[in-house]
Structures are given as structure tokens and as C-alpha cells.
DOTI-658333 format. One record per residue (C-alpha): residue in one letter; x negated, y negated, z negated. Coordinates in steps of 0.001 Angstrom, whole numbers, padded with zeros to 6 digits, always signed. Layout:
! DOTI-658333
AXYZ;...
END
This chain:
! DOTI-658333
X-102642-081613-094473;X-104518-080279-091850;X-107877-079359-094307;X-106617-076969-096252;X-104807-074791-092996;X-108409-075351-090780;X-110341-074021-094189;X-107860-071021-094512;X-108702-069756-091183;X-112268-069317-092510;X-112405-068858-095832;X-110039-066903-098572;X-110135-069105-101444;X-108960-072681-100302;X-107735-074991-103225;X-106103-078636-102407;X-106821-081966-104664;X-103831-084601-104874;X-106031-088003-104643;X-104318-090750-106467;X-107211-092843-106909;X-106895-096864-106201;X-110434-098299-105139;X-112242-100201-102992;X-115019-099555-100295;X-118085-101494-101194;X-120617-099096-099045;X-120755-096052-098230;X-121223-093629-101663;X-120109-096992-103617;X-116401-098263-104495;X-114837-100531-107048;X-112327-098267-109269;X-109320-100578-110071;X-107166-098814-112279;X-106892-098112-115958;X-107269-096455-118328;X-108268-093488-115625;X-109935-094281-112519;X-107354-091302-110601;X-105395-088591-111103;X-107130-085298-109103;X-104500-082676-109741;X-105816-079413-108380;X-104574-076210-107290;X-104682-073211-104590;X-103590-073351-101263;X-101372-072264-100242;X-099767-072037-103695;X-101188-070906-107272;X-103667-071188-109928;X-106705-069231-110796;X-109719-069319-113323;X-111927-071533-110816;X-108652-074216-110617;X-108649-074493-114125;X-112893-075174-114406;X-112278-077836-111966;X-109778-079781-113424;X-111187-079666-116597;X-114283-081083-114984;X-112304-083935-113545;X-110975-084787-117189;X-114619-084492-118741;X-115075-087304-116067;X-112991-091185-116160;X-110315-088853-114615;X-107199-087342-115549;X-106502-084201-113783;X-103845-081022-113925;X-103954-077538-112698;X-100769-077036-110250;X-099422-073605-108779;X-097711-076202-106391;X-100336-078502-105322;X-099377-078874-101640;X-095746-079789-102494;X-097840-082851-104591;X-099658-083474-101870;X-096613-084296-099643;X-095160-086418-101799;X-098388-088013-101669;X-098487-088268-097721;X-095050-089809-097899;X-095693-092554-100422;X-098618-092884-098111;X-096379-094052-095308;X-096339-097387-096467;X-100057-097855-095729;X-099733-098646-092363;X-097004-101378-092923;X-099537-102801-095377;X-102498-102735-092773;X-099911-104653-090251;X-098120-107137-092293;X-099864-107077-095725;X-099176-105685-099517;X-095717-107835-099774;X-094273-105617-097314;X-095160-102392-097732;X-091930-101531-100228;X-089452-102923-097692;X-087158-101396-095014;X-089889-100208-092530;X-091468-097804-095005;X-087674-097206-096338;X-087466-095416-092882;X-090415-094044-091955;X-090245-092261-095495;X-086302-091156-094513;X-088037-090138-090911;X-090710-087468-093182;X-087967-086233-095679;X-085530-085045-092373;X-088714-083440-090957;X-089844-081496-094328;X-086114-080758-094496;X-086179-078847-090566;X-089443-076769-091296;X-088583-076240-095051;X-091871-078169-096599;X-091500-078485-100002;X-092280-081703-101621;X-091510-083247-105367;X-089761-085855-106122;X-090204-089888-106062;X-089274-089769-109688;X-092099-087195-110396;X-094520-088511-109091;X-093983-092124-110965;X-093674-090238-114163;X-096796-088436-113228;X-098295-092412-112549;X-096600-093549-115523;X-099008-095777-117215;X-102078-093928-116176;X-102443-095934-112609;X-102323-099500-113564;X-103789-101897-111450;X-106428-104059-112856;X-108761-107246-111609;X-112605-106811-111190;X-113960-110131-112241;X-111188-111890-111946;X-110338-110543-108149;X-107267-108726-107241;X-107480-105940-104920;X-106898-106737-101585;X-104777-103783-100211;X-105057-100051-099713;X-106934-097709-097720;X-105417-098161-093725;X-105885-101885-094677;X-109244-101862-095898;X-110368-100294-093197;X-109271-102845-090430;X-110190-105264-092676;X-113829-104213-092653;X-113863-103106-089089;X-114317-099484-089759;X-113611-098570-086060;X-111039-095340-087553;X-108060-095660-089799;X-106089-092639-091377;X-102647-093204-089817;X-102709-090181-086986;X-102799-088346-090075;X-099769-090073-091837;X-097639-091198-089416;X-099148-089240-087168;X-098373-085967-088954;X-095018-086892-089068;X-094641-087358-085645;X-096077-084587-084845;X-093707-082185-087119;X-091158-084368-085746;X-091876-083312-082171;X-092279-079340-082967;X-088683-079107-083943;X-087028-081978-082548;X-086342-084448-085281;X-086844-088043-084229;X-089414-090245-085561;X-089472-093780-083805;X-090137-095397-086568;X-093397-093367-087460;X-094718-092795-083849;X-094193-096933-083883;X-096387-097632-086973;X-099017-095175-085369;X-099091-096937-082062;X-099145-100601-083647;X-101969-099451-086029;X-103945-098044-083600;X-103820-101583-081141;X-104248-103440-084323;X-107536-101739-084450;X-108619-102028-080882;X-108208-105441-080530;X-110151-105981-084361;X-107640-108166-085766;X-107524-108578-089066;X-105063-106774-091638;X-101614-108687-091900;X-101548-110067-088486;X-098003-109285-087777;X-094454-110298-089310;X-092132-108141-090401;X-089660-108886-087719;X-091945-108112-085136;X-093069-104659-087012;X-089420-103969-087246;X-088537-104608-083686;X-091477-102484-082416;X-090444-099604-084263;X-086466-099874-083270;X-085413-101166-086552;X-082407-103909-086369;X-083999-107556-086449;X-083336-108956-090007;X-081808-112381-090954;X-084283-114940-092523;X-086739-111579-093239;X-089741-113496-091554;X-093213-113699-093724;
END
């Protein structure tokens, strides 16, 4: 979230995009699109809050486009919603897909919503943002692959030497640490993300017991991949 507040120091009009776009990195300017029947959903709006003539040009752009897009006067409350469903990446990168809709993320999502709670973020619902999916986002295959995982996980798995979670987990944290809500769970998947990256191994090379015990969760019983 940290775009839109570093482009408001400098400019007056700022305007935010919710990203819901599931693809894969090929090369850089060149990814595989793997949803249908829209590649992504680009809802746009001001920043902080509001919509204006130039909001409604650009999401009507987006729709003249293989995307589906809506003007919102509340795009950054989308765009937390976002971040938090976002959460899960990192569990993905460290364990793989299977386990990113499991107890870790359970928490580390629980961690965000008592943070945005403390500082009074806004943020829509879980239920509006699957209605807003609905049958828009479905994953496909691309000649008869399946996508491997999302963004944190395709970039350890192609080495890309930087991964988003300081920015996921890492924001959390951070609002965590301004006004004293705990976040062990977050600050873990940012620390185990980052080593995962240093020492280049590949995406999924931990369990889920040992993710769980890193970031102070209770060992489960039989829960091992």
C-alpha cells in the first residue's frame, strides 16, 4: 500500500488499481493469463477515496481490453482485502498450493484483521470479494499444464533474487509494531520467506508442521505433507 501514499506526497491526483489477475511469468513483458472468461479484474478508483471522470475512462479501457474492470469510490478498502487474501502467498511459496487455505494463513489473516481493526483501515469483506470473483476468475490449463502456484512462489521458483512478502507480511508487521498488536505469525512467514530465498531452495521445501512451529502455531496431529 505504500504506492499510492509515496505518489500522494508528489502528485494530487493518485488513483489505486485492485490487481486480481492469475498469470504466469514467462519473461519479462510476457506472461501466460490463466483464467477465464477475463484474464483479471482491474477495479479502479482514487486514492485516497472517490471517483472522477479520468477513473471512469480507465476502467472502461480495461473492459474494451480481455478485462473486466469497475470504477470504486472505495478502492483502497478493495485493495486490503486484496493484501489479506494475499497472505496466503507466502505459505504457498514455503509449503506449496495444498496449504495455502489451512491454519497458518487462517492466522496470519486473523493477525491483519486485529491490526486494520487498531488503526481503523477499512477493508470489505471475504464474501465480497468472492462474489466480486464469482465465476469471472476461473482457473484454466494452458496446453494441458496446470499452473504451478502464485506470485511469492513463482518467484523462488525461478530464482528471481526478490519476493513480495516485506510488503504482505511485512506490512502487517509493520502496522502491527506502530500500535502494538502482535503479529508472530506474519513477522514468521516474512523471516522464513526471506531464508527460503537466500539459500535458493526451491518453492515447497518445508512441511506444514515445521511452518507452523516457526511461526508459534501449536504442532498439529498427523498434519504433515
Amino acid at each position: 500500500m505504500s504506492n499510492e501514499r509515496a505518489a500522494a506526497q508528489i502528485f494530487t491526483d493518485v488513483y489505486g488499481c485492485c490487481v486480481m489477475c492469475p498469470t504466469g511469468y514467462l519473461r519479462a513483458g510476457v506472461v501466460e493469463a490463466w483464467s477465464t472468461p477475463v484474464t483479471g479484474l482491474l477495479d479502479v478508483g482514487r486514492y485516497p477515496h472517490g471517483v472522477d471522470g479520468r477513473v471512469e475512462e480507465i476502467a472502461e479501457a480495461f473492459r474494451s481490453s480481455t478485462f473486466e474492470s469497475l470504477a470504486r469510490s472505495d478502492i483502497m478498502a478493495w485493495k486490503y482485502r486484496k493484501l489479506m487474501m494475499n497472505l496466503g502467498n507466502a505459505v504457498e511459496a514455503l509449503v506449496g498450493p495444498g496449504a495455502r487455505a489451512g491454519a497458518v494463513t487462517a492466522a496470519a489473516t486473523s493477525e491483519a484483521e486485529a491490526c486494520y481493526r487498531a488503526v481503523g483501515i477499512g477493508h470489505v469483506s471475504a464474501d465480497a470479494d468472492r462474489q466480486r470473483r464469482s465465476d469471472l476468475l476461473r482457473i484454466g490449463r494452458i496446453d494441458r499444464r496446470e499452473r504451478g502456484g502464485g506470485s511469492t512462489w513463482q518467484s523462488l521458483a525461478r530464482s528471481a533474487g526478490s519476493v513480495e512478502t516485506d510488503h504482505l507480511s511485512g506490512e502487517t508487521a509493520a502496522i502491527g509494531d506502530r500500535v502494538g498488536v502482535p503479529t508472530p505469525v506474519n513477522a514468521g512467514l516474512q523471516r522464513l520467506v526471506r531464508q527460503q530465498l537466500v539459500s535458493g531452495a526451491p518453492p515447497g521445501a518445508m512441511s506444514v508442521d515445521d511452518v507452523r512451529l516457526e511461526v508459534g502455531l501449536d504442532r498439529p496431529v498427523g498434519d504433515r505433507r
